[in-house]
C-alpha positions in Angstrom: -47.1 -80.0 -19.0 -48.0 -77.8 -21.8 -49.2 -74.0 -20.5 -50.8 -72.3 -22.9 -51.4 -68.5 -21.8 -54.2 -66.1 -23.2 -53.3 -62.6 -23.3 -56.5 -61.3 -21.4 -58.3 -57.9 -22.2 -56.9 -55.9 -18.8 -53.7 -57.7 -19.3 -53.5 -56.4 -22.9 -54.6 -53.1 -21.7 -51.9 -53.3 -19.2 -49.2 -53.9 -21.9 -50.8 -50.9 -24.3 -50.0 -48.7 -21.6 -46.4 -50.0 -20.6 -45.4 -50.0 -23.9 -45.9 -46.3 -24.2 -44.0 -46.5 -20.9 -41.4 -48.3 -22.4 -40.5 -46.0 -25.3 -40.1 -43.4 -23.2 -37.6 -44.8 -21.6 -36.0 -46.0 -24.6 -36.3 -42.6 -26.0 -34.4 -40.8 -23.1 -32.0 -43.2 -22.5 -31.0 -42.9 -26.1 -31.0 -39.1 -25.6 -29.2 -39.4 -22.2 -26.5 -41.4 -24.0 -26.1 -39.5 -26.7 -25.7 -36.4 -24.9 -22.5 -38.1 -22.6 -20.9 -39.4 -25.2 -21.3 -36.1 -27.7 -19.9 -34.3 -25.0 -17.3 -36.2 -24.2 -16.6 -36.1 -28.5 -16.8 -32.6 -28.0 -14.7 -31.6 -24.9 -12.0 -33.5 -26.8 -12.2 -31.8 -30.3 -12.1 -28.6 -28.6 -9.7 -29.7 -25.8 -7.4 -30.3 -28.8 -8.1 -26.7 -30.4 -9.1 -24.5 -27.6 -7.4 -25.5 -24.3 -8.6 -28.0 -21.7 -10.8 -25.5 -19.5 -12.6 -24.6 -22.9 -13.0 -28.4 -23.8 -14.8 -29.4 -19.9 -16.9 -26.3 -20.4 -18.2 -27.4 -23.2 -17.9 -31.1 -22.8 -20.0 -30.5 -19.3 -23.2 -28.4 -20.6 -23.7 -31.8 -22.7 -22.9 -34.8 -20.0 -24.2 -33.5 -17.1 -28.0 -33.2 -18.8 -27.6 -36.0 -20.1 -26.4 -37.9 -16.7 -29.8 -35.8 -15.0 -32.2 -37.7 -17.9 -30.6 -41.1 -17.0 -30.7 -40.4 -13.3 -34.2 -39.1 -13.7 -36.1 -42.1 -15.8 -34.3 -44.8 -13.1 -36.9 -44.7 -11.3 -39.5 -45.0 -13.8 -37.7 -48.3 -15.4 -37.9 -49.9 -12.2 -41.8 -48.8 -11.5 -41.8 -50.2 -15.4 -40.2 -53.7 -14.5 -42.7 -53.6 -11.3 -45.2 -53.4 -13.0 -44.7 -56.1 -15.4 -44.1 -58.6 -12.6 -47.0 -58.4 -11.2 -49.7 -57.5 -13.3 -48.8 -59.3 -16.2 -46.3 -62.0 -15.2 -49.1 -62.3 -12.3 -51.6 -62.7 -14.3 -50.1 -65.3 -16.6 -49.5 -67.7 -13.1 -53.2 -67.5 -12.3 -54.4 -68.5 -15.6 -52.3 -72.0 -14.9 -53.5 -72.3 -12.0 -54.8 -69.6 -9.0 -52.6 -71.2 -6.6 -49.8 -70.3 -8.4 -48.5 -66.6 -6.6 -45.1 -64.5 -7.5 -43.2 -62.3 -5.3 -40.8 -60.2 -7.0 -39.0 -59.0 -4.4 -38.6 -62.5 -2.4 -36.7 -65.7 -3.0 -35.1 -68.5 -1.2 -33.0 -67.5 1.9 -29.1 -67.2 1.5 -29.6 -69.5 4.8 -31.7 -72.2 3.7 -29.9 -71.8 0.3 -26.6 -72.9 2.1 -28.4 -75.5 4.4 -29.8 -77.4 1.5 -26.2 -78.4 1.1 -26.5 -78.6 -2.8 -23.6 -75.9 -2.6 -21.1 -75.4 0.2 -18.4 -72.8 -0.5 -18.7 -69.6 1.3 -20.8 -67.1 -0.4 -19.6 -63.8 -0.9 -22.6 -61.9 -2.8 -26.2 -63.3 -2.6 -29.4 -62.3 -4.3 -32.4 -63.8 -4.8 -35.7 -62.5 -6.4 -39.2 -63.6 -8.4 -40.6 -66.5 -6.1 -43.0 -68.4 -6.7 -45.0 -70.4 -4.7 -47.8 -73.4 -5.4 -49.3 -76.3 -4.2 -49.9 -79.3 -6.9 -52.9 -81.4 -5.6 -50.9 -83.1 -2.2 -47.1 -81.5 -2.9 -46.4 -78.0 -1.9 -43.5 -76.2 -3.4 -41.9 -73.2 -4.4 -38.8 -71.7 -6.2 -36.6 -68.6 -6.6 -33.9 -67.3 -9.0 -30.6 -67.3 -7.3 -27.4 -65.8 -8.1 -24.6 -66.7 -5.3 -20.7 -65.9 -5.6 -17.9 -66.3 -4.3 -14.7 -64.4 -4.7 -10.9 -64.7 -5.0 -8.3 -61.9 -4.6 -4.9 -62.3 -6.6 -2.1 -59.9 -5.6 -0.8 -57.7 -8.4 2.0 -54.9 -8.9 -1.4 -53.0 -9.2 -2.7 -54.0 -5.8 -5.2 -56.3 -5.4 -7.5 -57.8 -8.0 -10.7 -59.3 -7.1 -12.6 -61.8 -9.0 -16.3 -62.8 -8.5 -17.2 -66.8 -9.7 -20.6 -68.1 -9.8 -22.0 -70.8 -7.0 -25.3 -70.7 -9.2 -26.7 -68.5 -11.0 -30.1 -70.1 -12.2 -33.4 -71.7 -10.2 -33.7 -73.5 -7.0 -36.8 -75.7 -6.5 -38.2 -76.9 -3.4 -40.5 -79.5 -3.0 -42.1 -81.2 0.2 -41.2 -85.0 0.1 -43.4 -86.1 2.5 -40.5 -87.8 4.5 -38.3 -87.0 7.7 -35.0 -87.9 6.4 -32.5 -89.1 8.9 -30.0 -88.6 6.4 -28.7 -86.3 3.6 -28.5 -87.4 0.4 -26.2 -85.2 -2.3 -26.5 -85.9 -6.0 -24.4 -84.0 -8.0 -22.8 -83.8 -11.8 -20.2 -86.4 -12.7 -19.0 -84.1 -15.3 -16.1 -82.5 -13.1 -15.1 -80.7 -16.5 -17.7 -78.5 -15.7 -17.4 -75.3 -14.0 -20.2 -76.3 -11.4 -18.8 -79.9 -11.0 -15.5 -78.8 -10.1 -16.4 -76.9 -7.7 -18.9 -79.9 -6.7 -15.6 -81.9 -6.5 -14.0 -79.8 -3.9 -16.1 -78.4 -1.7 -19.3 -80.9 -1.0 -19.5 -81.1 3.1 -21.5 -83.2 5.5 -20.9 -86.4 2.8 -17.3 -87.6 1.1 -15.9 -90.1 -1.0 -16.7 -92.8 2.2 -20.4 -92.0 1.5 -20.3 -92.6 -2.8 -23.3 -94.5 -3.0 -23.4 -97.0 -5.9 -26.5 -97.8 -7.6 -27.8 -99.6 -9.8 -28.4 -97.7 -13.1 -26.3 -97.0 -16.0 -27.8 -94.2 -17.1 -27.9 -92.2 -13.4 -24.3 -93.0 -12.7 -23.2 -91.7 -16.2 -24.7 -88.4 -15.0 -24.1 -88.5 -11.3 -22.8 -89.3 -8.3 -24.3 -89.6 -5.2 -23.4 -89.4 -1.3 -25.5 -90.1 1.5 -25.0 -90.0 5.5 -27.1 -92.7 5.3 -27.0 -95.8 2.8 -30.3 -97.3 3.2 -32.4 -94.5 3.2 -30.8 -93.2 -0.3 -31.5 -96.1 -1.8 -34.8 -96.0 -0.3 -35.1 -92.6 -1.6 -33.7 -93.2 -4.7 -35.8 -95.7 -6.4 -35.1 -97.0 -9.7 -38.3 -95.0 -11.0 -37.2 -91.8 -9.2 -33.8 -92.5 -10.9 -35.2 -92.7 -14.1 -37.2 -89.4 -13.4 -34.6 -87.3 -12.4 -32.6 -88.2 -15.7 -35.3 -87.6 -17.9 -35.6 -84.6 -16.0 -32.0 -83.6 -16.5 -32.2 -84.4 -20.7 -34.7 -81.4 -20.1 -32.5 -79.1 -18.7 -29.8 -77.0 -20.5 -27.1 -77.6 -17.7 -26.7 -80.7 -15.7 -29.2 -80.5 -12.5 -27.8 -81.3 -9.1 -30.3 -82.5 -5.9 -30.7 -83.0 -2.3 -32.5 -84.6 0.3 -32.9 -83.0 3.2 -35.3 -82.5 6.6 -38.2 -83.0 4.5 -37.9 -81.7 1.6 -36.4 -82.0 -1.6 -33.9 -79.9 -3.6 -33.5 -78.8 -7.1 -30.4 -76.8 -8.5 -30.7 -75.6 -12.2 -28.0 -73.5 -13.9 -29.6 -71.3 -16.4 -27.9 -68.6 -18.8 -30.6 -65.9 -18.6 -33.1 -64.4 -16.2 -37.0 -65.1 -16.6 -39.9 -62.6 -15.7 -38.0 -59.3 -16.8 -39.4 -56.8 -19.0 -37.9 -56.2 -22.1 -36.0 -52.7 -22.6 -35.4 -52.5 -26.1 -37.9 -54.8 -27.3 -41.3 -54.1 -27.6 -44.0 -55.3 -25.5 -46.8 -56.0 -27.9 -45.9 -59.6 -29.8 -47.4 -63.1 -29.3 -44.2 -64.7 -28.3 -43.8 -61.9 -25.2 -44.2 -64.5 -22.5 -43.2 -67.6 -23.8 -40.1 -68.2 -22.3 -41.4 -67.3 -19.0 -44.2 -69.9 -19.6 -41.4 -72.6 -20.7 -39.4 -72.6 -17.4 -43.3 -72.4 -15.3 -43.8 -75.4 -17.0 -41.0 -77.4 -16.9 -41.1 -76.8 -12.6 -44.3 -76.9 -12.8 -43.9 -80.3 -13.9 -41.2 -81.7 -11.6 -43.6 -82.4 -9.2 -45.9 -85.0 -11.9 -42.5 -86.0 -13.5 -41.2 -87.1 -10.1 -44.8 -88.5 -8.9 -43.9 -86.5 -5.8 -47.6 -86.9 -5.2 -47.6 -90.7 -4.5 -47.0 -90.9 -1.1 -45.3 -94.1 0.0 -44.3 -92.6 2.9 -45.9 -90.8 5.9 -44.1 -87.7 8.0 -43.1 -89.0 11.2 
């Protein structure tokens, strides 16, 4: 679906007056910065020259106001990025549609996050934020950035060294299905070269290699595989049409997608490189291309639900 978003009047006037917000902020983190790091230049020169006493003195009278300007303009970046979430990132979800609603501060539960079984390690740092929530004439759904991690420790002559990998860090979609599944039904990336697919390999639960169900389509096996608890109902499920939706689907996505099937609802992992609805730092506020990439990814969910007809119901909830 193409989303085309008009900068409205109070919108705009919104973004006149966060911009001037916005090179404050600039303006004293530059100045907070430069003060740290001049000190720091400076307590060394005269470290070398004068003694080390002499050099901190010195050195301190320029970090520590420059640490109190950083500390100090914290909180008004964050009532910045607030602001920008929901009164112009807000604003640009109504004008698609006024069912369309963003929370900033929800997302998707680390609990129903690790029920949907599309990942299954355990998860050592969660957060979720931004979600947004909608109903598309009969389907309801909703979806949430997600960054979850694990981590390993390796033993070193140094102690212990931790190190934090990715579960996702991208979208997860949510979509009612209209069905009761008895079953659950995985389908993840073939490509085990993959970061994501490796871990995919090793650590899927609930389904296993005595659950591979094999279908009937080129194309979707290239790109997958799938397991099911139940055989019948993920063929029923997975239709040759829903197939070829879900791979057209993926050729739209940067990273490989992965799904499940689930209670009653339908699950959509998608790896992305870069978070969506922030408000740019150290680039100004006032251009036409401001929220296009937000507008993009709306979109492209947006349009799951008419790409995977979610909205014919063959099936009734029992």
């Amino acid at each position: 679906m193409a989303v085309n978003f008009v900068i409205s009047p109070a919108v705009q006037s919104v973004l006149d007056e966060l911009e001037i917000q916005r090179k404050k902020i600039v303006s004293t983190n530059y100045k907070g910065w430069g003060l740290i790091l001049g000190g720091i230049l400076l307590a060394f020169l005269v470290t070398n020259f004068g003694g080390l006493i002499a050099g901190l003195l010195v050195g301190a009278a320029a970090v520590i106001p420059g640490g109190v300007m950083l500390y100090k303009i914290s909180d008004d970046t964050a009532q910045y990025k607030s602001r920008f979430k929901r009164e112009v990132v807000g604003a640009a979800l109504s004008s698609v549609d006024q069912c369309l609603t963003l929370d900033p501060s929800n997302g998707i539960s680390e609990a129903e996050f690790t029920s949907s079984q599309l990942f299954t390690t355990g998860i050592d740092r969660y957060h979720t934020e931004d979600l947004v929530c909608g109903k598309i004439d009969k389907t309801s759904f909703y979806f949430a950035e997600v960054h979850a991690e694990y981590k390993t420790e390796t033993r070193t002559k140094n102690g212990t060294q931790t190190t934090w990998h990715d579960i996702l860090k991208g979208i997860v979609f949510v979509a009612d299905f209209n069905k009761n599944f008895n079953g659950v039904t995985v389908v993840r990336p073939k490509d085990f070269g993959s970061s994501i697919g490796a871990w995919f390999s090793k650590n899927i639960f609930s389904v296993g290699d005595k659950n591979v169900v094999e279908l009937e389509n080129d194309g979707f096996n290239k790109n997958f595989v799938t397991y099911s608890t139940d055989q019948v109902e993920a063929r029923y499920v997975l239709t040759p049409a829903m197939m070829e939706r879900i791979n057209d689907l993926n050729q739209r996505s940067a990273y490989t997608v992965s799904l499940s099937f689930i209670n009653s609802s339908m699950y959509i992992a998608f790896p992305l490189d870069k978070n969506y609805f922030e408000a740019p730092v150290y680039k100004t506020l006032l251009r036409p291309d401001l929220l296009d990439d937000d507008i993009s990814v709306l979109g492209f969910m947006y349009d799951i639900v008419h790409e995977l007809d979610l909205n014919t119901r063959i099936w009734t909830k029992q």
